[in-house]
C-alpha positions in Angstrom: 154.9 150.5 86.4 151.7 148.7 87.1 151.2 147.2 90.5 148.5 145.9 91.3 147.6 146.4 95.6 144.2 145.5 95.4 142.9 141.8 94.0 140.8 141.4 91.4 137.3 142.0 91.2 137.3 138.3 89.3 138.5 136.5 91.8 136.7 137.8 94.5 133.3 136.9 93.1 134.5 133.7 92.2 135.5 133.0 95.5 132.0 134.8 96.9 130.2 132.6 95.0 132.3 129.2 95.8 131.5 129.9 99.6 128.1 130.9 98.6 127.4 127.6 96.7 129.1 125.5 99.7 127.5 127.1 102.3 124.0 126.2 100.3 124.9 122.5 99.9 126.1 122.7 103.0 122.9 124.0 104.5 121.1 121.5 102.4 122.8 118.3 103.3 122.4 119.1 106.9 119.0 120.6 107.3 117.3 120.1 104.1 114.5 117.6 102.7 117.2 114.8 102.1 119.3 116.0 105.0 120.9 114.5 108.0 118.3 115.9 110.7 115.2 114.6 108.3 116.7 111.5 107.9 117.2 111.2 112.1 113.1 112.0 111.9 112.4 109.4 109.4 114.4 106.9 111.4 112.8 107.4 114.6 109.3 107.6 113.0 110.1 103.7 110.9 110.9 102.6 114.7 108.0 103.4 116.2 105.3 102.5 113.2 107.6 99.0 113.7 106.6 98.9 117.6 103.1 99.5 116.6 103.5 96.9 113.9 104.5 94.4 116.2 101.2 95.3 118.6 98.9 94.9 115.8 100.8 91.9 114.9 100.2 90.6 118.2 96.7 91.6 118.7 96.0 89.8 115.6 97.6 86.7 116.2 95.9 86.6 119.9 92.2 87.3 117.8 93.0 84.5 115.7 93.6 82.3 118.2 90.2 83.0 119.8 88.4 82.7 116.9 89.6 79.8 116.1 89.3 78.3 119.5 85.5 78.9 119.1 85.4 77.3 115.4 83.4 74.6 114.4 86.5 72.2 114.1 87.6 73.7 116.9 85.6 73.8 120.2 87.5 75.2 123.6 84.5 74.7 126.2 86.2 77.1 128.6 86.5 79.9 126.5 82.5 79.2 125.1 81.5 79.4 128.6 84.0 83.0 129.4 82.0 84.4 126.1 78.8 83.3 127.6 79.6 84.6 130.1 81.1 87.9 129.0 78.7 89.0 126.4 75.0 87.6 127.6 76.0 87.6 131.1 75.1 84.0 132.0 75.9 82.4 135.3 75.7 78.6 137.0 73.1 77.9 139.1 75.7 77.2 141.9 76.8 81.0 141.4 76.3 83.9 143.6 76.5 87.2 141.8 78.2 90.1 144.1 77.4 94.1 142.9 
């Protein structure tokens, strides 16, 4: 008569190492390089380099328009005179300057 009361020494270290290996990949799919909570980081960092896209896409657009408001094809009187008066600090005769 031999009963066994006690399992196997086999298959507890199979199942030790079973939980062992899903608790790892488990681990790794949640918190690892390629996990969920990296991926959440990646995803909030693409939105905001896209918002600052867009402002340097802006900013751009609204410099390209200026210079070519001020090309030689291209001649907007009113914003030669604001750069006049902007950068050399020219005024109108008819002007009265207030400090």
């Amino acid at each position: 008569m031999n009963t066994r009361n006690k399992p196997a020494i086999g298959v507890l270290l199979y199942s030790a190492v079973a939980f062992g290996l899903g608790a790892y990949f488990t681990f790794a799919a949640v918190q690892g390089d390629y996990g969920l909570f990296r991926r959440a980081e990646i995803e909030a960092g693409e939105a905001e380099l896209r918002a600052q896209l867009d402002t340097l896409q802006a900013r751009v657009a609204r410099m390209e328009n200026l210079t070519k408001r001020l090309s030689d094809t291209y001649l907007d009187l009113d914003l030669l005179d604001q750069q006049a008066r902007d950068v050399l600090g020219l005024l109108r005769a008819d002007e009265i300057v207030v400090r």
